[in-house]
C-alpha positions as CSV (number, residue, x, y, z in Angstrom):
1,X,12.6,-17.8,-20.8
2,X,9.4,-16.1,-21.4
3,X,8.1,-17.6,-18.0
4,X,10.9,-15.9,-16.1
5,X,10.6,-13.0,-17.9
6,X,7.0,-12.5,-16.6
7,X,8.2,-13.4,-13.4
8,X,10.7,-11.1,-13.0
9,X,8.0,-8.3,-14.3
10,X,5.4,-9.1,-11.5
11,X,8.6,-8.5,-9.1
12,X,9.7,-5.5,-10.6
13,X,5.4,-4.5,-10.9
14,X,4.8,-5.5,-7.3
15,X,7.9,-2.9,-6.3
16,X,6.5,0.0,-8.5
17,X,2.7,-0.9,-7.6
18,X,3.9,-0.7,-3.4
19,X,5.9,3.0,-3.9
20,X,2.7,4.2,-6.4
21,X,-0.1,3.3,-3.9
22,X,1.8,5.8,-1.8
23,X,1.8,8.8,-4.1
24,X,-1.3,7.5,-4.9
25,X,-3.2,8.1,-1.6
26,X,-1.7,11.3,-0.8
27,X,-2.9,12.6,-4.4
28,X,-6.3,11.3,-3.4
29,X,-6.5,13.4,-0.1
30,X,-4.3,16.2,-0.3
31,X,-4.6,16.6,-4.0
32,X,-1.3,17.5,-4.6
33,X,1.5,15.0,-6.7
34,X,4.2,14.3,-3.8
35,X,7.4,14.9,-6.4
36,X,9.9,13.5,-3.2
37,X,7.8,10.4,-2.8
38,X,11.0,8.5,-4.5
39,X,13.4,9.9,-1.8
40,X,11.4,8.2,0.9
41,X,12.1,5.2,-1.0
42,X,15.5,5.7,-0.7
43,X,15.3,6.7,2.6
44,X,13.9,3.1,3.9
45,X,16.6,1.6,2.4
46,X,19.6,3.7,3.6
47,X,17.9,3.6,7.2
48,X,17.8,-0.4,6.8
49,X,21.5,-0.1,5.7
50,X,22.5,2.0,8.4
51,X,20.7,-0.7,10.8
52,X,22.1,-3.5,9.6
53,X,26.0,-2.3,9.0
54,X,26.3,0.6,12.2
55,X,23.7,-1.1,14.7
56,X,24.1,-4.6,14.0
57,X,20.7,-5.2,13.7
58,X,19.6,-8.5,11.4
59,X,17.7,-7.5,8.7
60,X,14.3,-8.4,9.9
61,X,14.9,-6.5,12.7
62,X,15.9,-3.6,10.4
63,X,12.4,-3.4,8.6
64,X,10.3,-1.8,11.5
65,X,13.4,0.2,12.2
66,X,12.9,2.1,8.8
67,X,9.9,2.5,8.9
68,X,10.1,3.9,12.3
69,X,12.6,6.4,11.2
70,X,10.7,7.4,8.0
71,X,7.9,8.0,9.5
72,X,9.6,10.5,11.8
73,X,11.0,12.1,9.2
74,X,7.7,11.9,7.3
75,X,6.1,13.7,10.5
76,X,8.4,16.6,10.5
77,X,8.1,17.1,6.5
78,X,4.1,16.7,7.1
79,X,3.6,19.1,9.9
80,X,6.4,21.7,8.9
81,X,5.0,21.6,4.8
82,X,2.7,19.5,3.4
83,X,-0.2,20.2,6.1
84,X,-0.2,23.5,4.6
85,X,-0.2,22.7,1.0
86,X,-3.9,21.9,1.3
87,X,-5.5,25.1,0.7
88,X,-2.6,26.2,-1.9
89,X,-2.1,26.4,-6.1
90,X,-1.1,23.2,-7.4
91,X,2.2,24.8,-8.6
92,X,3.2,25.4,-4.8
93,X,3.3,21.9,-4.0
94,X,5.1,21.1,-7.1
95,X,7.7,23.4,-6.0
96,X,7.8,22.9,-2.7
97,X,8.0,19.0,-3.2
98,X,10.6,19.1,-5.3
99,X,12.6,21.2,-3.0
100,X,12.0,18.2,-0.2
101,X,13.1,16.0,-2.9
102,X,16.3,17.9,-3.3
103,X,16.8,18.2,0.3
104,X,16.8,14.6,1.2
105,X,19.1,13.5,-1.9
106,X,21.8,15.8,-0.4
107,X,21.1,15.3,3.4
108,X,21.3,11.2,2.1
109,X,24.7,12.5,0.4
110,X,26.5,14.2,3.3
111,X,25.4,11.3,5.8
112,X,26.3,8.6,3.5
113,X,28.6,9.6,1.5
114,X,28.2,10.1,-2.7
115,X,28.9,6.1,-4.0
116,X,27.1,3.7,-4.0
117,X,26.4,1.5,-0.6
118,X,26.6,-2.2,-0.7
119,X,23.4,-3.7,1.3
120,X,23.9,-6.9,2.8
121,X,20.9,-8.1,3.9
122,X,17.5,-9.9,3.1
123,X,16.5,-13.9,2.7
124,X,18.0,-14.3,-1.0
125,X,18.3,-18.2,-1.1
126,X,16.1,-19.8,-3.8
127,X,12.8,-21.4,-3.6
128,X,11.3,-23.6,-6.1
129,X,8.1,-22.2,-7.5
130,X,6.1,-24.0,-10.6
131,X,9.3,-25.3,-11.9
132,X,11.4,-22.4,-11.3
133,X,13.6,-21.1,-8.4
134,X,13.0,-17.8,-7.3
135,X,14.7,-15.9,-4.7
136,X,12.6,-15.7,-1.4
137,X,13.0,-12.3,-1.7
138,X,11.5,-11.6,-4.3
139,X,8.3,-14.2,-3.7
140,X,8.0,-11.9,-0.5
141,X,8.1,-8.6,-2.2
142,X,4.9,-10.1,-4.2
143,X,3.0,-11.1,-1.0
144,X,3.6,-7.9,0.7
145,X,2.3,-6.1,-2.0
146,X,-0.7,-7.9,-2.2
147,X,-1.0,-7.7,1.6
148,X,-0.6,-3.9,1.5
149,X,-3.5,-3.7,-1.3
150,X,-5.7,-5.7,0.5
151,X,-4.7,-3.7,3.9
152,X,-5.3,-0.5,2.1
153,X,-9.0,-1.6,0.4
154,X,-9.8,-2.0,3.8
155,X,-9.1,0.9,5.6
156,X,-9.9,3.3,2.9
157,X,-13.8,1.6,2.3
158,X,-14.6,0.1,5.7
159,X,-12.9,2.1,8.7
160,X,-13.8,5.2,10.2
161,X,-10.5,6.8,9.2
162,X,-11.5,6.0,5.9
163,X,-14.3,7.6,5.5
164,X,-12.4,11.1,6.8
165,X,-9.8,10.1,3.9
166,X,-12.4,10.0,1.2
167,X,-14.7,12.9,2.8
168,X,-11.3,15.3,2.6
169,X,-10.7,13.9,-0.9
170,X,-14.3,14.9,-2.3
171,X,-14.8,18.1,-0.4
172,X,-12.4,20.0,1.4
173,X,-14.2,22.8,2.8
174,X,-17.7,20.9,3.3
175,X,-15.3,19.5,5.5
176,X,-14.1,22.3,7.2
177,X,-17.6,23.5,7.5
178,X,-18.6,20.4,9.6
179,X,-15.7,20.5,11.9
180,X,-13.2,17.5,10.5
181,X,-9.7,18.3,11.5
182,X,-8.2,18.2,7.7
183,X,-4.8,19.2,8.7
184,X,-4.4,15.7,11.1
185,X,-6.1,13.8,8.0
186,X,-3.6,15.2,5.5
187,X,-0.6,14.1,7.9
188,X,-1.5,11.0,8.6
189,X,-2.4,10.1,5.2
190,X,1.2,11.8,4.3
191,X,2.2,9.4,6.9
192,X,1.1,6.3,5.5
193,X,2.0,7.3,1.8
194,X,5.6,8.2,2.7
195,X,6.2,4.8,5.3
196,X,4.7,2.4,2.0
197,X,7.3,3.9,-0.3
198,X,10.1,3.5,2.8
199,X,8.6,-0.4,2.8
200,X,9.2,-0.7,-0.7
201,X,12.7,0.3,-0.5
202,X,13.6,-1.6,2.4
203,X,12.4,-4.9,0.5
204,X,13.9,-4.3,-2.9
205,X,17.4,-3.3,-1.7
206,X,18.3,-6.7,-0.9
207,X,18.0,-7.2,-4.9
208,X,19.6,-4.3,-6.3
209,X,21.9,-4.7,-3.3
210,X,23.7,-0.9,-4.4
211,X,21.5,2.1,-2.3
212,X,22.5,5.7,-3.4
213,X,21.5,9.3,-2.8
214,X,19.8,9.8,-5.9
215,X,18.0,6.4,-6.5
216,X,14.6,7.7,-5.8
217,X,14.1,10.2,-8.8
218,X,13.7,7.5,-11.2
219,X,11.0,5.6,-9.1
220,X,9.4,9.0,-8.7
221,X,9.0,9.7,-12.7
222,X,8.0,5.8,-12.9
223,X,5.5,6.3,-9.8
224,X,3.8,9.2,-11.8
225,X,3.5,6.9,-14.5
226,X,2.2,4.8,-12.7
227,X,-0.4,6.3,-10.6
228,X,-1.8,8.0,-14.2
229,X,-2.2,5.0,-16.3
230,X,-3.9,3.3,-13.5
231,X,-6.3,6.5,-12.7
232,X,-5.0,9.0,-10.6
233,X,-6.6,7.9,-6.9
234,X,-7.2,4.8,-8.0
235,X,-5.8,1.9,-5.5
236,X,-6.8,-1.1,-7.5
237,X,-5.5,0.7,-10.6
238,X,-2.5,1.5,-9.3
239,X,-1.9,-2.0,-8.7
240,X,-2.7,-3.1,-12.5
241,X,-0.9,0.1,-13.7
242,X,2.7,-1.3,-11.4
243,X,2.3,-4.8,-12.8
244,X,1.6,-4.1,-16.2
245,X,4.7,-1.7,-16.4
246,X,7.0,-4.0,-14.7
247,X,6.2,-7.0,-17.3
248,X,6.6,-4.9,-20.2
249,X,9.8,-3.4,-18.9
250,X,10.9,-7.0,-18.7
251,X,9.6,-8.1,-22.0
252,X,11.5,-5.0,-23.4
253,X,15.2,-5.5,-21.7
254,X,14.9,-9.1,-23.0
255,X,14.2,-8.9,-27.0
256,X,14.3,-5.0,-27.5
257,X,16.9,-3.6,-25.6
258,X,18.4,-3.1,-21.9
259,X,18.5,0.7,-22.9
260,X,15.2,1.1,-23.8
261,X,13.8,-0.5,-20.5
262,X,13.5,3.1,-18.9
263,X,11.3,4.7,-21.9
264,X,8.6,1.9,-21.6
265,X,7.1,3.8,-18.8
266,X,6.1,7.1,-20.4
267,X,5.6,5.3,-23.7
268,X,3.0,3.4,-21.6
269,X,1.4,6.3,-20.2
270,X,1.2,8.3,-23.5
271,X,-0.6,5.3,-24.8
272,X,-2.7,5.2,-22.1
273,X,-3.5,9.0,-22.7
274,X,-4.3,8.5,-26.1
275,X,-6.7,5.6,-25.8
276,X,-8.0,6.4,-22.0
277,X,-7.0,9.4,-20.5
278,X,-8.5,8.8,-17.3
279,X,-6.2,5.9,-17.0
280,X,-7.4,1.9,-16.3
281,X,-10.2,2.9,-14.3
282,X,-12.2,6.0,-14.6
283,X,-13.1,9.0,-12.0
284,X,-15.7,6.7,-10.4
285,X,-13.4,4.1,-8.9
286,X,-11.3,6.6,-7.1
287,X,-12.0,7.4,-3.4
């Protein structure tokens, strides 16, 4: 039992690890905590949904599909608001992301409808793994995360886009001052952020197979959680900080409580603030 337990946790980890690492790099860059980042979430999946049951389309054709729309979406949101939250109070883009996040859980609403949407999709046959089966699914949801991380490593320490992500991120008007065109860093960073949260989405509906209007404000809350405990701009933290939640969640719904699975995350992360406030890793392991 305890073995699928701790399985089940590094699935439900990898899904909150691959929606935090997008909060996560727009925090790092813009500076500002993305409070719609869950609807994007929610977004991917309803676009995959609306692929697979209006269009059609199979479900892996579905995937680049979302992603495609989202980051549309994500382009509009960027250039129209949160290009211009870079020079602003902190409480602005608070405000201003939450009203985003109330805008797409009603838009989601009067497209879709207010119950819940069945999603029939995904590869959820079993597959024998150290003695246990486990949905493909869910094996996939683990490499792509790991994929993503390893992806992301990448680009923020060895490419030249990188290096504009992590110069905007230390010193926003140095960088003005030498010419770097923030505004097209910020949106393409919002971009990426926004399209990783859509990916996560798209993957984990298959599992919770129900897709709804207001299913992103609880992976928001949980992303916060996340992206503090691990260090706030911290991409390798952020990973830790998703699989260490996801495990105890597990451990929790099992021999404490189904209830209580939703208060492990901010019990976590005033645990964390007690005994590290600067989460897993400290300031000098963020970009």
């Amino acid at each position: 039992m305890l073995q699928n337990l701790l399985t089940d946790g590094l699935v439900i980890g990898s899904v909150y690890a691959l929606v935090s690492v997008g909060m996560t790099v727009i925090l790092g860059v813009l500076g500002q905590i993305n409070f719609a980042h869950g609807e994007y979430y929610m977004a991917g999946a309803f676009a995959a949904w609306w692929a697979i049951d209006r269009l059609g389309l199979s479900y892996i054709e579905s995937i680049p599909l979302a992603i495609l729309i989202v980051a549309v979406l994500s382009l509009v949101i960027g250039y129209v608001v949160m290009q211009r939250l870079v020079d602003v109070s902190f409480d602005a883009g608070i405000i201003a992301t939450l009203g985003i996040s109330l805008l797409l859980q009603n838009g989601a609403t009067l497209l879709f409808g207010g119950t819940y949407q069945v999603f029939d999709g995904g590869w959820l046959a079993p597959m024998r793994v150290l003695g246990e089966d486990i949905a493909q699914q869910r094996i996939l949801i683990v490499l792509v995360t790991l994929a993503v991380f390893g992806a992301l490593e990448w680009l923020v320490r060895k490419s030249s886009f990188g290096k504009q992500m992590r110069a905007v991120a230390q010193n926003v008007e140095c960088c003005h001052v030498l010419g770097l065109d923030v505004r097209r860093v910020v949106l393409i960073t919002f971009i990426l952020g926004t399209t990783l949260a859509a990916l996560s989405g798209v993957m984990t509906a298959p599992i919770t197979m129900n897709i709804y209007g207001a299913m992103g404000e609880a992976i928001t809350l949980k992303s916060f959680a996340v992206i503090v405990m691990g260090g706030m701009g911290s991409i390798g933290g952020t990973l830790l900080a998703g699989w260490v939640l996801g495990i105890m969640e597990s451990l929790v719904a099992a021999y404490v409580g189904l209830q209580f699975r939703d208060a492990v995350a901010f019990t976590l992360l005033v645990l964390v603030l007690m005994w590290r406030p600067s989460g897993f890793f400290n300031t000098k392991a963020r970009y």
